[in-house]
N, C-alpha and C positions, 0 to 999 in steps of 0.2 A: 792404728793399733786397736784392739778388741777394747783393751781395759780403758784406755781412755774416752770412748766413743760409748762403752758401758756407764763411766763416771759422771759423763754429760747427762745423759739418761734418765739416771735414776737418783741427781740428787741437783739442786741450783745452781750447781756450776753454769758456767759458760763458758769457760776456755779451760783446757787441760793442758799443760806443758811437764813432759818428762823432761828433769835436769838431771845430767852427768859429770862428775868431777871423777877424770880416770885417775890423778897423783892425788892421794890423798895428803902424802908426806910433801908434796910441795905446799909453803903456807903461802903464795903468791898463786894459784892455780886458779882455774878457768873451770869455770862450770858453765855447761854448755845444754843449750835444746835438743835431743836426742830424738822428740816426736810431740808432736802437733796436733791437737784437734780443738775445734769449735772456734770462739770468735776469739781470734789472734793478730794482732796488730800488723799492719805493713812493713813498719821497718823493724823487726827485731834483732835484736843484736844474735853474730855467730858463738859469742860466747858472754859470762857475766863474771868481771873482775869477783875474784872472794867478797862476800856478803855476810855479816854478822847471823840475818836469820836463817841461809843455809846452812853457813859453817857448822851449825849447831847439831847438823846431824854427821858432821865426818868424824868425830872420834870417839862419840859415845855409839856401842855397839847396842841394836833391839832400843833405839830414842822413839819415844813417843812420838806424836805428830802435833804439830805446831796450830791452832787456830787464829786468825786474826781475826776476827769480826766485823772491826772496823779500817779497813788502809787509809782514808783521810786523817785521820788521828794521830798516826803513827808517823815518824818523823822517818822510819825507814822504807816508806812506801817508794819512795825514789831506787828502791832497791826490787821492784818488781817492775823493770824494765821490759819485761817479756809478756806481758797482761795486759787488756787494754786499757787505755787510759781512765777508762767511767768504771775500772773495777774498783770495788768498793768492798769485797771480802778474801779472806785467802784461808785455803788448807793445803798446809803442807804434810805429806806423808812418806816418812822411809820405805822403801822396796828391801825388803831383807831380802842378800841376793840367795840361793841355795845351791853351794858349792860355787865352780868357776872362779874369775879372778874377784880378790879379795881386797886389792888395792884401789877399787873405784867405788864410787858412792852413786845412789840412784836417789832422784826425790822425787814424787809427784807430785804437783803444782796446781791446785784448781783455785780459780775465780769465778767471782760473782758478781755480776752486777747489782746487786742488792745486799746492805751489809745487814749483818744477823742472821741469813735466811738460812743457815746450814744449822739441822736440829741434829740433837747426839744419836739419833736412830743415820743419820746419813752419814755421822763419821764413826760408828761401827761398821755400817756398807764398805763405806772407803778400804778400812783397818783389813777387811776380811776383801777387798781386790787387789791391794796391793801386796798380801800373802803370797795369793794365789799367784802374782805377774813374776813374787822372787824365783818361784819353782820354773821359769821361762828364762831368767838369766842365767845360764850354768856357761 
């Protein structure tokens, strides 16, 4: 996909993963890999039981995006099971979808192998790609 292979690009990411959770009303639901680019681990799971730092984008409508800085730190790193193991940063960012169905939730997922390296000039980049990728889901 364009925006992801854009995201690698232009900011220290290294791995992009789009996650989808199509039930949003189910609270036991499965968010899932939707698409894949840069370095991505061999076994990734086909889906990711409900996660506390996902969840945070399924019922608040237009959520901010989430920065981690650090994932060793963080006791929910065990929750980015689809990242490679030596990532060391995360930004999470909502896809606002425009129009189409309205019961699924879209996240973009980047890592870093290097924590800190993501400055607020690259998650304005992000802010203003994943706009753009909602006007693609209808």
């Amino acid at each position: 996909m364009w925006a992801l292979d854009s995201a690698l690009k232009a900011t220290p990411a290294r791995t992009a993963v789009l996650m989808v959770r199509d039930d949003v009303s189910d609270k036991s639901g499965i968010w899932r890999p939707a698409a894949l680019a840069g370095v991505v681990p061999e076994d990734i799971p086909p889906g990711v039981q409900s996660t506390p730092i996902l969840d945070r984008f399924l019922y608040r409508s237009g959520s901010q995006e989430s920065y981690l800085p650090t994932l060793q730190a963080l006791p929910g790193r065990v929750e980015f099971e689809y990242l490679p193991p030596n990532a060391q940063e995360a930004l999470l960012l909502p896809v606002t979808m425009n129009g189409g169905e309205r019961n699924s939730r879209i996240v973009l997922v980047l890592g870093s192998d290097t924590a800190k390296s993501c400055t607020p000039r690259d998650i304005a980049w992000c802010q203003v790609l994943v706009s753009r990728m909602g006007t693609f889901f209808n």
